[in-house]
C-alpha positions as CSV (number, residue, x, y, z in Angstrom):
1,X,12.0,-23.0,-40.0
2,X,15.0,-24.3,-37.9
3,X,14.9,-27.7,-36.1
4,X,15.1,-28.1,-32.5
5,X,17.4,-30.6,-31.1
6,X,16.0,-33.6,-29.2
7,X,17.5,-32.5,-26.2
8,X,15.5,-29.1,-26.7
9,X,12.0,-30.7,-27.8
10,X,12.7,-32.7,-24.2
11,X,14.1,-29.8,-22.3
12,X,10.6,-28.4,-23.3
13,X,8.2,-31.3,-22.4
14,X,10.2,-31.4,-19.1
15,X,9.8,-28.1,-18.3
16,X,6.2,-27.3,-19.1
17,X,5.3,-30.7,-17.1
18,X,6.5,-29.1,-14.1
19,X,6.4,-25.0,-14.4
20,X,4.2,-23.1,-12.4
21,X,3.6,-20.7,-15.3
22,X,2.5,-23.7,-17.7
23,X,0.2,-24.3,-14.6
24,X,-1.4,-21.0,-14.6
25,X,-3.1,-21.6,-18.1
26,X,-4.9,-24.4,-16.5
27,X,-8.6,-24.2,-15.5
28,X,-8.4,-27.7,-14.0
29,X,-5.7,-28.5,-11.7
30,X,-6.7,-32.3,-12.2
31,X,-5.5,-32.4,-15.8
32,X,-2.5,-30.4,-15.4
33,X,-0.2,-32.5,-16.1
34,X,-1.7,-34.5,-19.0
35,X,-2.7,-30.7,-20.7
36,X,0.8,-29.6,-20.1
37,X,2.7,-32.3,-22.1
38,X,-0.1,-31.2,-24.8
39,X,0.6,-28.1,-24.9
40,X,4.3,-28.7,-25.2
41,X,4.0,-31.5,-27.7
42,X,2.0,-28.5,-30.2
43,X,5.3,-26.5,-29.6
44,X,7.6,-28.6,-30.2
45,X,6.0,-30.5,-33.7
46,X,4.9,-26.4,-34.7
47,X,7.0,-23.2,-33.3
48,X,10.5,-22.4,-33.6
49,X,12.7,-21.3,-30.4
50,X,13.7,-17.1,-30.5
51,X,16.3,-15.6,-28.6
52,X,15.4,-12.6,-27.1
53,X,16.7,-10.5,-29.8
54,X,14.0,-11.8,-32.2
55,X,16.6,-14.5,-33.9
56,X,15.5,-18.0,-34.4
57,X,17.8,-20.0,-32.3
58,X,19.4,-23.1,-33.6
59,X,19.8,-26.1,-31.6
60,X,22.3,-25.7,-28.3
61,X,26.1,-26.1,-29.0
62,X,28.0,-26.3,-25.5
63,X,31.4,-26.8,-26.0
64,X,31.0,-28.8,-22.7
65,X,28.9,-31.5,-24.6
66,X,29.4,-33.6,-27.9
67,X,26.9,-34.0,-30.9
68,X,24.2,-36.2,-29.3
69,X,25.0,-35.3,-25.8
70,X,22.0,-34.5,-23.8
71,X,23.2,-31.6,-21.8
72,X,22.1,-31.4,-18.1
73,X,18.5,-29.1,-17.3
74,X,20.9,-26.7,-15.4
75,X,23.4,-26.1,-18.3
76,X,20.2,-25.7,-20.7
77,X,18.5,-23.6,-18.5
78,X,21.4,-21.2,-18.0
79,X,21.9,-20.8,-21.9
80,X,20.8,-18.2,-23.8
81,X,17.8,-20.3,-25.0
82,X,17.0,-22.0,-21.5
83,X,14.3,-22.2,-19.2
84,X,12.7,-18.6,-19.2
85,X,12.7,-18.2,-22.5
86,X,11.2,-21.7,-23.8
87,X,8.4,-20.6,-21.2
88,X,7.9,-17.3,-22.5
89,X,7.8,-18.7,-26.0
90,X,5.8,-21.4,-25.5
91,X,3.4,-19.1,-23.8
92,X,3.5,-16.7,-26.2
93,X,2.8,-19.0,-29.2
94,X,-0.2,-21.2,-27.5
95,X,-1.9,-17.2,-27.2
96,X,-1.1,-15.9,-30.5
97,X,-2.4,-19.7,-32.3
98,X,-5.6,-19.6,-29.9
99,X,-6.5,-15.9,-31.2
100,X,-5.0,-16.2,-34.7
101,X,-6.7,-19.8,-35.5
102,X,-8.2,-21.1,-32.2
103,X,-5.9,-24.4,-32.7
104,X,-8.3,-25.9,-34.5
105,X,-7.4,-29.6,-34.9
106,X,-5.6,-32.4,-33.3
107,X,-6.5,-30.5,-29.6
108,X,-8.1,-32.0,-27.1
109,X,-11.6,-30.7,-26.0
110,X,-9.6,-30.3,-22.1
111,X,-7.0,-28.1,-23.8
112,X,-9.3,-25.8,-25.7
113,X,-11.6,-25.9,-22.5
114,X,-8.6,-24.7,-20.6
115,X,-7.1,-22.1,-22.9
116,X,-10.6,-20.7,-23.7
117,X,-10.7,-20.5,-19.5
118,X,-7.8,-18.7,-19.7
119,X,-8.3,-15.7,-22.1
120,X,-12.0,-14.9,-20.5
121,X,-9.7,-14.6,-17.3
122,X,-7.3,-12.5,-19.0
123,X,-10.7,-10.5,-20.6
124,X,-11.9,-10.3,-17.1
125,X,-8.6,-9.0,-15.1
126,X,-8.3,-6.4,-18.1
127,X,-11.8,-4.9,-17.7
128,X,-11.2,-4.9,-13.5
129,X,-7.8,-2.9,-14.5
130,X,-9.9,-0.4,-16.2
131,X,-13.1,-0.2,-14.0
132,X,-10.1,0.0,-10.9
133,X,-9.0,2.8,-12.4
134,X,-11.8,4.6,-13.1
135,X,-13.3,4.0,-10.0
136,X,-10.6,5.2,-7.9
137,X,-9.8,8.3,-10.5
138,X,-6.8,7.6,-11.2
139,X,-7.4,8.1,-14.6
140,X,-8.4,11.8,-13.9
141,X,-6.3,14.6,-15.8
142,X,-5.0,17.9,-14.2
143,X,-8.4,19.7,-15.4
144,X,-10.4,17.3,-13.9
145,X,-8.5,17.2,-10.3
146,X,-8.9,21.0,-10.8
147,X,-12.5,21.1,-10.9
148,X,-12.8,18.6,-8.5
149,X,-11.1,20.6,-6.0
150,X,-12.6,23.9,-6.8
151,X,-16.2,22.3,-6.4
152,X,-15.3,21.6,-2.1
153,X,-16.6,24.2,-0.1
154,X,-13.8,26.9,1.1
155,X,-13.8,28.8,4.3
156,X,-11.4,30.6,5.9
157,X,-10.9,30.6,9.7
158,X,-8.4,32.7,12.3
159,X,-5.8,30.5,14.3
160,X,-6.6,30.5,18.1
161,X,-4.7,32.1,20.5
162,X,-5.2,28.9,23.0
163,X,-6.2,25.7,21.5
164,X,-8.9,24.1,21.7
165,X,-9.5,21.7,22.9
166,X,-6.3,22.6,24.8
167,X,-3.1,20.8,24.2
168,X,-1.7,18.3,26.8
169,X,-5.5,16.7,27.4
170,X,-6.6,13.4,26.0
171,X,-10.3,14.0,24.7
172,X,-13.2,12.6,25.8
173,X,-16.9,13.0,24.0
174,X,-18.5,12.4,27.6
175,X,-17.9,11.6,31.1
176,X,-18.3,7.7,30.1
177,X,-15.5,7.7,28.5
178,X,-13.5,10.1,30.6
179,X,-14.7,7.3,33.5
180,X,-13.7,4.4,31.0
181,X,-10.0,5.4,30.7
182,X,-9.2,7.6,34.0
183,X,-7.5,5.0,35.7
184,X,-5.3,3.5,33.0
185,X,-4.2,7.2,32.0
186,X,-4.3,9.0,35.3
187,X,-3.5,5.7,38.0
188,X,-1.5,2.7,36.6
189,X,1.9,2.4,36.7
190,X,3.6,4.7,34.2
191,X,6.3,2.7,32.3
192,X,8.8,6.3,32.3
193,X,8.1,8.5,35.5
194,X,9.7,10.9,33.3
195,X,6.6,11.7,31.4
196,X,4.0,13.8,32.4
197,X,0.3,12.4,32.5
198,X,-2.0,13.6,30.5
199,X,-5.6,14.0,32.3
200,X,-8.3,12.8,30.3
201,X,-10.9,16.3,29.5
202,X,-14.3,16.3,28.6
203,X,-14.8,18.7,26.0
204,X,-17.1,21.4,25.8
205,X,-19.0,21.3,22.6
206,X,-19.9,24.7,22.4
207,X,-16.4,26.1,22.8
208,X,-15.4,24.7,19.1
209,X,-15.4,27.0,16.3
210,X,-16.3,24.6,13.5
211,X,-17.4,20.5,13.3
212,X,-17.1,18.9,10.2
213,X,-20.0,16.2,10.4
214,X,-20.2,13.0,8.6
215,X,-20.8,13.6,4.7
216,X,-19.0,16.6,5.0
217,X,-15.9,17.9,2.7
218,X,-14.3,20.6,3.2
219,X,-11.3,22.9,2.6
220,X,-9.9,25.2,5.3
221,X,-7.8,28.3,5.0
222,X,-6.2,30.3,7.5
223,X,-7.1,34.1,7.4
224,X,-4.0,35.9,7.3
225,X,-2.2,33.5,5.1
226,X,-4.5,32.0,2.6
227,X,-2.7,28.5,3.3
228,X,-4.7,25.5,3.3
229,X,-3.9,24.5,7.1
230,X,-6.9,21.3,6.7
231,X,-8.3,19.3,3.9
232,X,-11.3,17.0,4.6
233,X,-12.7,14.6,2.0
234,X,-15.0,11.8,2.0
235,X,-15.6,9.0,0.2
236,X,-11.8,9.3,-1.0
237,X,-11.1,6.1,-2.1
238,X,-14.9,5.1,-2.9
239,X,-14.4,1.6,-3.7
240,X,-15.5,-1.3,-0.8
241,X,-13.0,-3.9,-2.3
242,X,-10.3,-2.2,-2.0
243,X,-10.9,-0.5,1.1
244,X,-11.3,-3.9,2.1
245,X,-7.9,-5.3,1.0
246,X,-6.4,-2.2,2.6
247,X,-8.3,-2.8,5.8
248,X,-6.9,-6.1,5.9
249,X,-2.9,-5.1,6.0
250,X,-3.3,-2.6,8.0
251,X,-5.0,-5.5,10.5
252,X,-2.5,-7.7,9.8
253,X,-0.2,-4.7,11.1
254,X,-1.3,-4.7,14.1
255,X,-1.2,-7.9,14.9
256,X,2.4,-8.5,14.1
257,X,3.9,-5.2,14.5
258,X,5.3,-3.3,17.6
259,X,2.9,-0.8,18.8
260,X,5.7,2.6,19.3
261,X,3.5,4.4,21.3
262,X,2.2,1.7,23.6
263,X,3.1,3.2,27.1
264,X,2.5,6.8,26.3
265,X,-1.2,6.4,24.1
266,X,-4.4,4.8,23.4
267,X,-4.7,1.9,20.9
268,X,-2.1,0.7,18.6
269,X,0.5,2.5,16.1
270,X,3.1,1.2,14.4
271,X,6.0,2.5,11.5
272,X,6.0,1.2,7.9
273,X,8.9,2.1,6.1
274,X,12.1,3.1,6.6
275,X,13.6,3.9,10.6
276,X,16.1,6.3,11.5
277,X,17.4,3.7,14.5
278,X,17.8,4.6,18.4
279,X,18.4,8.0,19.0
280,X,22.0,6.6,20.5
281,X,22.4,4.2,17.6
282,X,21.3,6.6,14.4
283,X,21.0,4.0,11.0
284,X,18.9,4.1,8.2
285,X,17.3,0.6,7.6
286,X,13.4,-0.6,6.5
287,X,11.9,-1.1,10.2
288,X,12.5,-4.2,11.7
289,X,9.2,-4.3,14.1
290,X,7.9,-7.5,13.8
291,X,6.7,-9.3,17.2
292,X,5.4,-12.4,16.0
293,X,8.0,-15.1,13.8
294,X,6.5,-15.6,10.7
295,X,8.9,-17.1,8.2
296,X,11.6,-14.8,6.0
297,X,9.4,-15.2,2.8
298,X,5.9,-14.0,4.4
299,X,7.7,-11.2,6.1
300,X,8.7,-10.0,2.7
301,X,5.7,-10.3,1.5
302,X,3.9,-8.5,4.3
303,X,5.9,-5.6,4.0
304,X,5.6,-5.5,0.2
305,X,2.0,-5.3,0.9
306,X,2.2,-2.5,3.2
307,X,4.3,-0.6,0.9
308,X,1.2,-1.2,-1.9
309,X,-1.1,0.2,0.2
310,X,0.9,3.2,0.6
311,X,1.7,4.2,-3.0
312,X,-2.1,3.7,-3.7
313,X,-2.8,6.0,-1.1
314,X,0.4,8.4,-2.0
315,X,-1.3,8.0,-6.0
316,X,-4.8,8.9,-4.9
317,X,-3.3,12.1,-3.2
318,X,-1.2,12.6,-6.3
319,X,-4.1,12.9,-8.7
320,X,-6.6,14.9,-6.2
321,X,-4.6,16.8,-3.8
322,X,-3.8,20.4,-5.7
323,X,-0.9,21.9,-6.4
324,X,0.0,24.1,-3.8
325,X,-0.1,21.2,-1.2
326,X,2.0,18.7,-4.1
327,X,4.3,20.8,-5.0
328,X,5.8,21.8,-2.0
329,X,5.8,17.9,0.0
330,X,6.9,16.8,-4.0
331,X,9.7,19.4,-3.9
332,X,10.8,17.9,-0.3
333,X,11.3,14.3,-1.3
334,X,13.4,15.5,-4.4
335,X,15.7,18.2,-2.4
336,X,16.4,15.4,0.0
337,X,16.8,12.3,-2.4
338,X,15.4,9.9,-0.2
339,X,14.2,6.6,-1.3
340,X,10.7,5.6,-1.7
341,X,8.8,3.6,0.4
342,X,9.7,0.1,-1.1
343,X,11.4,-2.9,0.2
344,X,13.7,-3.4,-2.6
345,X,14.8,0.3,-2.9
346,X,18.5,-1.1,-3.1
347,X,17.6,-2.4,-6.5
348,X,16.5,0.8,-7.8
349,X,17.7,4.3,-8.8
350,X,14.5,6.0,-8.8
351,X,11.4,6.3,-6.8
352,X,9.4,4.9,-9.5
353,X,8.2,1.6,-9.8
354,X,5.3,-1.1,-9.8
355,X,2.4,-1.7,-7.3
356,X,-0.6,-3.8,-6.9
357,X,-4.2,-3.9,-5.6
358,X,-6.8,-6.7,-4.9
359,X,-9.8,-6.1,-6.3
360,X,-12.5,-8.6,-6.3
361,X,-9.7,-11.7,-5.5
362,X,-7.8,-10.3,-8.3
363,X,-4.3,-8.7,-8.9
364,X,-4.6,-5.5,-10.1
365,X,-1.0,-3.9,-11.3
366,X,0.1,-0.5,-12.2
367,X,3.1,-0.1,-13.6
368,X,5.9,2.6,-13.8
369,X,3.9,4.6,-10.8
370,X,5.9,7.4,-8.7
371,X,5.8,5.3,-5.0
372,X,5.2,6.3,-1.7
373,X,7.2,8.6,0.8
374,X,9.6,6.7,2.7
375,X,7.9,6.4,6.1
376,X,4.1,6.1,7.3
377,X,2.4,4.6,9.9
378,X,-1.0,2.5,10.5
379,X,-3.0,2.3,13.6
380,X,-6.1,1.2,15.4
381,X,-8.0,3.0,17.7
382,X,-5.4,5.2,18.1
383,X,-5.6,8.6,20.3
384,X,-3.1,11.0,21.5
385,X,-3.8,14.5,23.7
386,X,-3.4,17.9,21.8
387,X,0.1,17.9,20.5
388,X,2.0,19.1,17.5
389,X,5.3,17.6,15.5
390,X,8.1,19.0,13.9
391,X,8.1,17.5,10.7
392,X,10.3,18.2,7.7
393,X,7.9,19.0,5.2
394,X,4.9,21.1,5.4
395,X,1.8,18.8,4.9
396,X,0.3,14.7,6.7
397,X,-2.4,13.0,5.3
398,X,-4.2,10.6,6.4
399,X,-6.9,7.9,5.2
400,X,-9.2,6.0,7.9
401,X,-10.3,3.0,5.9
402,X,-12.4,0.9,8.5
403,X,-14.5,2.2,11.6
404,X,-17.1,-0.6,12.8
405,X,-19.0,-0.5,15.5
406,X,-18.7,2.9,16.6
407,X,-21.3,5.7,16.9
408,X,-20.5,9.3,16.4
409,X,-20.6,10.0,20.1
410,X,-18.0,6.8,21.2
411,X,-15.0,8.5,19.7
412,X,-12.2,8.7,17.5
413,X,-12.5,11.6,15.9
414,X,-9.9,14.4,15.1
415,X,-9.8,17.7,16.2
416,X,-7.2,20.6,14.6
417,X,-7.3,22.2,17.7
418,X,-5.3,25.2,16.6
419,X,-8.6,26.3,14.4
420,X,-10.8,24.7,16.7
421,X,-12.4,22.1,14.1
422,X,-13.6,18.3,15.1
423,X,-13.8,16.5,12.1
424,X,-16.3,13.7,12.6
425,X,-14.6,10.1,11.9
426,X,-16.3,7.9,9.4
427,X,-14.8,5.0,7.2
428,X,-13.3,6.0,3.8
429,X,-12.3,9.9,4.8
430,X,-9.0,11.3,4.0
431,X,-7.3,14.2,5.9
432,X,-4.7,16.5,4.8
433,X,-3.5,18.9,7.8
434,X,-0.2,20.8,8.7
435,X,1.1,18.7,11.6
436,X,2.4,22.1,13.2
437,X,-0.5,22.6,14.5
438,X,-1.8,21.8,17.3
439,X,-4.2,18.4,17.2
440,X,-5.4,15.5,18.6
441,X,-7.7,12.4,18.0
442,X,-10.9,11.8,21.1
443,X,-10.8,8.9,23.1
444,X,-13.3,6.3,21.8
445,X,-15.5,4.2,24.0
446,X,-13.7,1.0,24.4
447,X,-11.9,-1.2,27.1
448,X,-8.2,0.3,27.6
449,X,-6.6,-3.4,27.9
450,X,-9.0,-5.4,24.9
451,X,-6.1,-6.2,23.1
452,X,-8.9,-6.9,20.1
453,X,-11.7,-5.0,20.7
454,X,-15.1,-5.5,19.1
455,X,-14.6,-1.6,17.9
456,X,-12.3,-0.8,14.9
457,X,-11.4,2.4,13.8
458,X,-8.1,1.5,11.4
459,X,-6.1,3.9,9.0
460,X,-2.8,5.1,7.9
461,X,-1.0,8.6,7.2
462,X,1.7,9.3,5.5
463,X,4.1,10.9,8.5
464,X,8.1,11.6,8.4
465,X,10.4,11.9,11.7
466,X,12.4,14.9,11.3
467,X,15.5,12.6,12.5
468,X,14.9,10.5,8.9
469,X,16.4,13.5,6.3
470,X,19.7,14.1,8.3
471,X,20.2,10.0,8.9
472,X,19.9,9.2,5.2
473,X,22.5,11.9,4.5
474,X,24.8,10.7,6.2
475,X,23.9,7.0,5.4
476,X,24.5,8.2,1.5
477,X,27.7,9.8,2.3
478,X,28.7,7.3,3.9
């Protein structure tokens, strides 16, 4: 077994006194520092140094320092055998000796206490890994999405001649509501003159071919085509933690994001992703939308979050959604070569990558997952009259993951109003729907200038802006 060099053995106690990773195997903050020289002393008396070939390493030999030189922390660390990779052995030894022969002897009682803490935490985050996974099926093969999707009721409906309820009309359940928001839709100052209002209706229940009540899944088809033109499914997700942590981002979202819809809509909406720039200033960048300063670091991090969020939902859909919706939004992203939704896509070649959840205060990763589309937004008590968008590929989806407070009759549900179909809102429901079509999302029973109502009703959907494809072309060309 080779020797270390003293200047290694007190590289090593240096390090592991001060390392954050050393730190993590501690159960008691308290004795970190005292455990930490332990640990490193076990090291240093028992395991040889590896480079990361697999080759012992032999004690440094810098041409910059002589034979019983002690070489600086920096030029140590920077070597082949430096910093990282004492870490990573050190780590890597203390586990293998714990499970191979529990360091019996010559330990103290706050060590073993400490590393015993440690590997019931690892036992623990493994077995939320696998119950996360199983939960949210995303461990389900292509025969079981099949079935899955076979088993939701099918019917198939005609496309209106008018819509209804008809385009250009916010949506109201009753004539509270209508009352609620008249004046802030039909007699405050409008921010552009250039728009036409949009008169709050009252809708006539009657006149709607199909509601899809609470509970309810459901697959429509138009008649002449066959085409899926709505998916509803509830209980998508099906897990309260994480519906949780997502509820939570896409809060934080609207607190520190700019609303793009603010003058023309109800409630809040804001992009997540990447932006095509002013219509007189095309660019491609990730959205710079923040409103509030919060430092560089916790901006990254936000937006890391929200791109988590994202390829959960975007691997949900992957794994339920069937083929002929896949293959066709799928086919898109590859014929236009855009990036994924991630914040460090100049770093990578491929739309493939890593993502995490919180379940239960714990980090959940997946690794090597296909990411999200680039763009998406997430809202709060959003609603918008009877429209439809021009989108570049066929197929939205959304997910609503929080509605508090709200009663079936106060709002906030969708209606494809080219079938007409209202689609009752409830927490945990995921839509998929041809945004070519002419919808809309009711009004919802709250005060039109609460900044932070009492009511939630939060989501996301995964939405493109037919201006991003042709900016990102000629951003790669470029």
């Amino acid at each position: 077994m080779p020797c270390l060099s003293r200047c290694e053995r007190e590289l090593i106690l240096s390090v592991a006194n001060e390392n954050p990773y050393i730190q993590y195997l501690l159960s008691d903050p308290s004795q970190g520092r005292q455990i930490a020289h332990e640990v490193a002393k076990i090291v240093v008396a028992h395991a040889p140094l590896s480079d990361p070939k697999g080759n012992a390493s032999q004690p440094s030999k810098s041409s910059n320092h002589s034979m019983g030189e002690e070489p600086s922390l920096t030029s140590v660390a920077n070597s082949q055998d430096g910093y990282l990779l004492i870490i990573r052995e050190l780590y890597a030894y203390l586990m293998n000796t714990m499970g191979r022969e529990g360091l019996a002897g010559g330990v103290s009682s706050a060590l073993r206490d400490a590393l015993t803490t440690y590997r019931k935490q690892k036992k623990q985050t493994r077995n939320i890994h696998h119950d996360t996974v199983r939960a949210l099926g995303l461990d389900w093969t292509p025969e079981i999405a099949a079935g899955w999707f076979q088993a939701l009721p099918n019917i198939h409906l005609p496309k209106l001649k008018t819509p209804y309820p008809p385009a250009g009309k916010f949506i109201c359940e009753d004539e509270a509501i209508k009352k609620l928001w008249y004046p802030r839709l039909m007699e405050a100052k409008q921010a552009d003159k250039r728009l036409k209002r949009c008169e709050p209706l009252v809708i006539d229940q009657t006149k709607l071919v199909r509601t899809v009540e609470a509970g309810e899944s459901i697959v429509v088809r138009d008649c002449k085509t066959n085409e899926i033109v709505l998916m509803v499914v509830r209980n998508f997700c099906g897990d309260i933690d994480v519906l949780e942590w997502m509820g939570r981002i896409v809060a934080e979202a609207v607190r520190i994001c700019r609303n793009v819809r603010q003058k023309e809509d109800a409630g809040h909406i804001s992009l997540v992703g990447f932006s095509a720039g002013q219509r007189s200033d095309p660019q491609f960048y990730w959205t710079r939308n923040l409103i509030r300063k919060i430092s560089e670091g916790a901006a990254a991090a936000f937006r890391q979050d929200q791109s988590f969020v994202f390829a959960l939902f975007w691997n949900l859909l992957l794994k339920r959604l069937p083929l002929e919706i896949m293959d066709e939004w799928k086919g898109w992203i590859a014929e236009e070569m855009l990036p994924a939704m991630n914040p460090q896509w100049k770093d990578h070649s491929d739309n493939r990558g890593l993502y995490e959840i919180e379940v239960l205060a714990e980090k959940v990763v997946f690794h090597d997952a296909e990411l999200a589309p680039p763009t998406g937004i997430m809202s709060q008590n959003y609603a918008r009259p009877g429209h439809y968008e021009r989108q570049p590929h066929k197929y939205a989806a959304s997910l609503t993951v929080v509605r508090e407070g709200l009663e079936d009759q106060d709002g906030g549900h969708f209606f494809l109003s080219a079938y007409g179909i209202k689609i009752v809102a409830t927490a945990d429901t995921c839509l998929v729907w041809q945004p070519r079509f002419y919808h809309g999302t009711s009004l919802q029973r709250v005060d039109p200038y609460d900044p932070d109502p009492d009511f939630r009703q939060q989501g996301l959907a995964i939405v493109t802006s037919p201006r991003l494809p042709p900016v990102w072309a000629q951003f790669s060309a470029d």
